[in-house]
N, C-alpha and C positions, 0 to 999 in steps of 0.2 A: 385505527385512530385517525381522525384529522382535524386538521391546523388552519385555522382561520387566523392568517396572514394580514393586520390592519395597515392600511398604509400611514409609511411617517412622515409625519406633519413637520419632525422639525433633523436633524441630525442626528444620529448615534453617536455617544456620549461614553467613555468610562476607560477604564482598565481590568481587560479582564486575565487570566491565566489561559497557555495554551494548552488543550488537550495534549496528552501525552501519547508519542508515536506508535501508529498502528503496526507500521511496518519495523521499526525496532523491535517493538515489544516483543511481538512475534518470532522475531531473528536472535533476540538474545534467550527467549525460555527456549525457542528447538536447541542452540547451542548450548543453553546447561543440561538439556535432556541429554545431548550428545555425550557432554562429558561425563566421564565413569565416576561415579560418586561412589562406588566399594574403593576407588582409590584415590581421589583428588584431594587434595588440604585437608588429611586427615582426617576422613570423613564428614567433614564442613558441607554444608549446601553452599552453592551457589545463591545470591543472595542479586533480586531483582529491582530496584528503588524505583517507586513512582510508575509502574506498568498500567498502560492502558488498558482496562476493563469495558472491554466492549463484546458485540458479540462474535466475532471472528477470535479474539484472545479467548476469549471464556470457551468453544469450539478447540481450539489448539489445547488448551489446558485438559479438559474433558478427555482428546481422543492420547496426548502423550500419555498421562497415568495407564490408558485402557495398553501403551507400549512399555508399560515398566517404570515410568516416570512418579516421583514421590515430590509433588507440588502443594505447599501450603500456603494461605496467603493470610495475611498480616493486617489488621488494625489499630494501630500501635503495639501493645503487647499483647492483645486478642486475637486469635486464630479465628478466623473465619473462612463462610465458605468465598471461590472466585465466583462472582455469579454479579451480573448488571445490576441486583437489589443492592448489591456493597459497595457498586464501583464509588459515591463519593467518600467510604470511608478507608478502603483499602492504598495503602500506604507501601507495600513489598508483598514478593515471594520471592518465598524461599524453593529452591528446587536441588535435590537428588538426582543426578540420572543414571543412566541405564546405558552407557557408552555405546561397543560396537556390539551389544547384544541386545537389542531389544527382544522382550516376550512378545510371542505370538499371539495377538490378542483371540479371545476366546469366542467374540459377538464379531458382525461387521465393524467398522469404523466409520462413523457418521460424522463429517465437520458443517451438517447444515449446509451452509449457505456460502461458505468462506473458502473460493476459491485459493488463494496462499495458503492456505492450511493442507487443503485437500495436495497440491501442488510437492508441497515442503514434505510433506507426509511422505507421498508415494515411494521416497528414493528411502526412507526410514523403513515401509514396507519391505523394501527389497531384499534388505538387509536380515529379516525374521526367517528361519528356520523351515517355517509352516507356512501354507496359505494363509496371504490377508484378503480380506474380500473390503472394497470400500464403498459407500451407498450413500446418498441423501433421501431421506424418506419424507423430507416435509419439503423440500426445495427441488424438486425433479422440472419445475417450470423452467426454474433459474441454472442452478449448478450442475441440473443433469444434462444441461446442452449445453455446457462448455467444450468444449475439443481439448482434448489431452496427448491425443495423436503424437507429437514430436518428441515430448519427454517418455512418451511409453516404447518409442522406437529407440530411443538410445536405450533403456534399461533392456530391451531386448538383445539390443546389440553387448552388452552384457552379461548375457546369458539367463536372464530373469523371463521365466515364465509370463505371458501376459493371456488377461479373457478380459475386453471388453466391448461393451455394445458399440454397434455401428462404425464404420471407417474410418470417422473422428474420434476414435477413442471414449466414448462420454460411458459414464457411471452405467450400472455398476461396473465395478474396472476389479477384478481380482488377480493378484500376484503372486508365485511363486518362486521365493529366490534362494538369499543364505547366502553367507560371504563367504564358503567354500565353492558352492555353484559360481560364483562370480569369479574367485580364482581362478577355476577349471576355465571358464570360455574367456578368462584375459590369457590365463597364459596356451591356449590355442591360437588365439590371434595372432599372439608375438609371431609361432613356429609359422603362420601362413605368411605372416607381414616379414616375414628374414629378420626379425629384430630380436636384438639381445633380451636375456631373460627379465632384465631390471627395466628394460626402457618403457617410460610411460605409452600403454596403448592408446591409438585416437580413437574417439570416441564422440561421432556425430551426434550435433543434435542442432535443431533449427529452433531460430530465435523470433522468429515471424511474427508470431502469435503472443507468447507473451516471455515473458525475462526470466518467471517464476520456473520453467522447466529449465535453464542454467542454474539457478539459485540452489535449487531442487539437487542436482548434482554437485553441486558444491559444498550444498552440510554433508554428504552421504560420502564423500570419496574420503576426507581424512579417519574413514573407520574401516578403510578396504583393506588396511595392509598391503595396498599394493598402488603404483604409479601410471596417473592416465592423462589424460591431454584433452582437455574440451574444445573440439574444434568445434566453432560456432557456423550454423550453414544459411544462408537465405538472407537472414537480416537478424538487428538484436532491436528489438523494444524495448526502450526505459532504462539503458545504461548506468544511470544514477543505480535504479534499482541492485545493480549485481554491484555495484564499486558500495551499496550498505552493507553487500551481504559479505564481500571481501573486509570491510571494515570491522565486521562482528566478528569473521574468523579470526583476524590480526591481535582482536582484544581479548581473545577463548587463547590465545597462543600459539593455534595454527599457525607455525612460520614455514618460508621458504617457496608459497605461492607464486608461480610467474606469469602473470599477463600481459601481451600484447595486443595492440589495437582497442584494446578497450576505450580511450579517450578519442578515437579518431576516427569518426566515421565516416563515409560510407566503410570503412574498413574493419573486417572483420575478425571477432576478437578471437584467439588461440589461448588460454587456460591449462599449464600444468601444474599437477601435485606431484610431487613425487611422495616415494611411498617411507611409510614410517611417522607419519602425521597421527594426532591426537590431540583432543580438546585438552585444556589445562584447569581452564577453570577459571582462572587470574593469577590471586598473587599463590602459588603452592607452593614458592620457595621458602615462605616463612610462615608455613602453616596455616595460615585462614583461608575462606573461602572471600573467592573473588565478588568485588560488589558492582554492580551494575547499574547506573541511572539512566533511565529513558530517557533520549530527548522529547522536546515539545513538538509536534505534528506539526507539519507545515501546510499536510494538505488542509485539514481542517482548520486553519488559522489563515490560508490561502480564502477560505469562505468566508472566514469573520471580516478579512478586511475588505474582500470584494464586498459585502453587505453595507460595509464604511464606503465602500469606494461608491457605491450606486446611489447612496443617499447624499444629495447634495449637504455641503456644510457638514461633513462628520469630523468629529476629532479622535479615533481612539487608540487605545496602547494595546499590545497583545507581549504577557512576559512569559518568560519561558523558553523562547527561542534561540537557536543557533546558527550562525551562518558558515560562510566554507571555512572561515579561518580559525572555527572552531571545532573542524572536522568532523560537519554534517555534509553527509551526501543525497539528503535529499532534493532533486530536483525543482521540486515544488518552488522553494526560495526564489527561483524566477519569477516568477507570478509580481515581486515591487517592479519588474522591468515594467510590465502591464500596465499596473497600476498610477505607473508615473508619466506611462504614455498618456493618460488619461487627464491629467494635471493634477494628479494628485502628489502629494509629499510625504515617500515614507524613506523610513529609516530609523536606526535606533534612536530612542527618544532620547531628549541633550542633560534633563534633569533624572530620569526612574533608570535609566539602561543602569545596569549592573557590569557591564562590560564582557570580560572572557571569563565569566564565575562558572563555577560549577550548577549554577541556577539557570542558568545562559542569558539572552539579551533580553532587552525589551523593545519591541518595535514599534512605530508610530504608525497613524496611516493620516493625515487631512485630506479631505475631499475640499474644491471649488465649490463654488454654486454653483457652476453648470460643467458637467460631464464634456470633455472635448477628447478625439481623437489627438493627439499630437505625439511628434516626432521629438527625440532627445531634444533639440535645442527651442522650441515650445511652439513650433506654427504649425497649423494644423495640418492636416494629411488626409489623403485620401484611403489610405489603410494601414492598419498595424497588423504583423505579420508575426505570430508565435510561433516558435517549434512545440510545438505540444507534445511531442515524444519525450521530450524533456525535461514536463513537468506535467505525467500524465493524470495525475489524481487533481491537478488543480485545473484541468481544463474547461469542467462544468462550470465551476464555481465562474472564472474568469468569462464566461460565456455570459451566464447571469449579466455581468457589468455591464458588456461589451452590447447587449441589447438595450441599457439604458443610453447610450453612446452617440454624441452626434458626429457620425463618422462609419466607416467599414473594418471589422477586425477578423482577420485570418489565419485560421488555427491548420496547420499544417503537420504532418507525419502523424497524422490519429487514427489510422484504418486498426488500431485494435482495441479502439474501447469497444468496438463492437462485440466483443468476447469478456464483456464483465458479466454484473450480475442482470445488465439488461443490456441493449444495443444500444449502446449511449453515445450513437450519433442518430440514428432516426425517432427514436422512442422520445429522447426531451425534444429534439428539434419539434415533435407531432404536437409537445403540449404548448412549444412556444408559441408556437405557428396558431394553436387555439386560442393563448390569452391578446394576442395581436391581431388577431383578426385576418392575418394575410399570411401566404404563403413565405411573401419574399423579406420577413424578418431573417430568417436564415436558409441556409442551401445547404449541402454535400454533394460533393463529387470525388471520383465520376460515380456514376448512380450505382454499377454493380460491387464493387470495391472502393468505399470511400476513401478517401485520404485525407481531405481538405475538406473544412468546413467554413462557412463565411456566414456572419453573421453582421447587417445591417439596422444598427442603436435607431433608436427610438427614444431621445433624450426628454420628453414630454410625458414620458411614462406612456401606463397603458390601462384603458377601463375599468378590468376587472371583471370581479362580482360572478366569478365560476367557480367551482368544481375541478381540480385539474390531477390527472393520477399520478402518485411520485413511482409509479409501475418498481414498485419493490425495490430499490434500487437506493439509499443511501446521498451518492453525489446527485443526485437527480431533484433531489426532494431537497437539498441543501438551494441549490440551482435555482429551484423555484420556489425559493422560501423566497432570496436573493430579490426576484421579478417583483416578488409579491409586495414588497416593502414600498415597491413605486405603481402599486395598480391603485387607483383613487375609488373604488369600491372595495377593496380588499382582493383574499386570494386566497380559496379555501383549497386542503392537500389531501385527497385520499392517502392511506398506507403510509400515513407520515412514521408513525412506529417505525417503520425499518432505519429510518436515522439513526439507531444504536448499532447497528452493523459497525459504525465505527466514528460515531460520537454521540453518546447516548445523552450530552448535554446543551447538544446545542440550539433547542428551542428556550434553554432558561439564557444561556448566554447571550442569545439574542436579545432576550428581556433584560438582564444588564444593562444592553447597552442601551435603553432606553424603545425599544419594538413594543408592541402590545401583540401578541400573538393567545389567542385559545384553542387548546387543545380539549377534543369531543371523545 
């Protein structure tokens, strides 16, 4: 497909809802798949409110049934299938799981394209009786060169059988484990390590690369029957990300969790369970099945308002939101520090916020006339300086702005978007660097292991009038939807389609707000 991006003439205008989180959705269906539904709230499902339908969920939904998982999804009182044709009418799922036994599934396990999936999966593979073999047969460009490497070395360290291609661990990746096999090589450990027979084993695993191989071992331990210790090695990526995933456990009932260092970095975090853990479900003391409502996506609501932010004169509202004190941990919510460096004014809006409802907030964004770099107290600067580890999904989008920018913005700690579904630090840098005509709109360094990225606004906007590829990739093609709004010939998008990856709505929300966008 592609998107021929019109440039706007006047400001983005409206209020619209924010998609519902990718990264929840996904953390609460593995957790009801975790929990034992032969036993949970008297055989109640687990009941899902508002899950994003996108295609990394619709991927998770697909490969847990193929693990025993019994997932139906809801159109008010219409069953329907999960599937991107439904996503605007799907309203809940409902989900059964398949606690610490999942089936062996029969086929490979395919999650496409959807790295978290594939990730979350594997430590659920562990746990089957039988070989799983896992594969992407239509993404081997994308998800088959991902590195797996450091989650596949702790599961070995585990005792789990592993065969995967090349030294990086990439697809196909087949395991053989079983949570008696994994008894057996914990409790050898203990006998080599002189430790008591109850004491949690430590159990390396490096965080370098991405967060989802912690995460990964953290749905899979409260089904071990037994106590281990995630020591963290090298570095951790995206800490937000494991303080969502500790949030999901907290609300499944997982209790008794201990972490340190998690909030204090450079220092590295240490993770015990001890043993005897099990999902609950919710509420099972009074017999019903626990309900669950998605929060609203920050990353992709991180894009709606950078698209506000980059059009001069925007006013718009984004509802659905949550912030810390509503106990969201997604990082993303950084992204209004950005945006205010910018002279823009957000915050929840004074008349539509709904406050701390169960609906969450409503956030504002106004954009100036003119895009400026500035500092908290409003003079301009010579640079703004993000930790982008810290809000790693909204980085692209924030990048988009930061080229309309009259000023320098520095996005710091991102040497691992490089390991998404494209290198998304040289790959959009290449298309930037195309609609700009110069190299030096933006950089990375150092050249062999990025870290830092610096990008140099162009508050004047920019020509136009190309062809540019969203190289399969979702934040890439949001990014340069972003650009496109201020190229005064337009801004046509190869493989704009992969934007349902994880917001399958976001070329109509942009026409909301008042864009002209055609899709070919």
């Amino acid at each position: 497909m592609l998107a021929r991006i019109h440039p706007a003439l006047k400001g983005l205008r409206g209020v619209v809802e924010a998609p519902s989180s990718k990264n929840y959705t996904t953390r609460y269906i593995l957790a009801a798949c975790l929990a034992d539904g032969r036993k949970v709230c008297s055989r109640r499902p687990v009941v899902i409110e508002r899950p994003a339908v996108q295609e990394d969920s619709v991927a998770l939904v697909r490969c847990c049934r193929q693990f025993g998982a019994r997932i139906t999804a809801f159109a008010g009182k219409q069953e329907v299938e999960f599937s991107l044709e439904n996503a605007a009418a799907i309203d809940r799922v409902e989900v059964v799981g398949f606690g610490n036994r999942p089936k062996t599934p029969s086929e490979p396990v395919d999650p496409a394209n959807a790295g978290t999936v594939l990730r979350l999966l594997l430590g659920v593979g562990a746990l089957c009786d039988g070989p799983v073999t896992f594969v992407t047969e239509e993404y081997e460009y994308s998800l088959g060169r991902r590195p797996n490497r450091d989650l596949l070395e702790a599961l070995r360290h585990m005792g789990v059988e592993v065969e995967a291609r090349g030294a990086e661990g990439m697809l196909p990746i087949t395991l053989t484990g079983g949570r008696e096999r994994i008894k057996r090589a914990l409790a050898r450990q203990r006998l080599s390590l002189g430790i008591a027979p109850d004491a949690p084993v430590p159990i390396p695993v490096s965080g370098e690369v991405s967060s989802q191989f912690v995460s990964s071992l953290l749905f899979m331990a409260p089904l071990l029957g037994e106590a281990i210790r995630i020591d963290v090695r090298d570095d951790l990526k995206s800490r937000p990300l494991i303080a969502t995933t500790l949030q999901v456990l907290a609300r499944f009932q997982v209790e008794g969790i201990a972490a340190t260092n998690l909030d204090r970095p450079p220092a590295l975090p240490s993770i015990t369970l001890p043993a005897g853990l099990r999902y609950l479900g919710g509420l099972e003391h009074v017999g019903i099945g626990g309900v669950f409502r998605v929060n609203g996506d920050w990353p992709g609501s991180a894009a709606i308002l950078a698209a506000a932010a980059a059009v001069p004169g925007s006013d718009i509202a984004v509802k659905g939101l949550f912030l810390d004190e509503d106990g969201d941990e997604q990082g993303e919510k950084l992204c209004q520090v950005y945006y205010g460096a910018l002279g823009c004014k957000t915050g929840p809006h004074p008349s539509l916020d709904e406050g701390r409802s169960r609906n969450g907030r409503v956030i504002q964004l106004v954009s100036p006339e003119r895009l400026l770099a500035r500092n908290p107290e409003g003079s301009k600067v010579e640079g703004m300086r993000i930790n982008g580890d810290m809000c790693t999904d909204a980085v692209l989008a924030m990048m988009g702005a930061a080229a309309l920018v009259d000023g320098r913005s520095i996005f710091t700690g991102v040497r691992n978007l490089q390991f998404k579904e494209c290198d998304r630090i040289r790959e959009p840098i290449e298309e930037l660097r195309r609609i700009a005509g110069t190299d030096a709109i933006a950089t990375w360094e150092p050249d062999d292991e990025p870290d830092t990225i610096t990008v140099d606004g162009c508050p004047g906007g920019f020509d136009g009038g190309i062809t540019v590829d969203g190289r399969g990739d979702h934040r890439v093609i949001m990014m340069l939807s972003i650009v496109g709004l201020r190229c005064r010939k337009g801004l046509s998008i190869a493989g704009a389609e992969h934007v349902a990856k994880s917001f399958p709505a976001w070329f109509d929300t942009l026409r909301a707000l008042g864009a002209q966008i055609d899709l070919v």
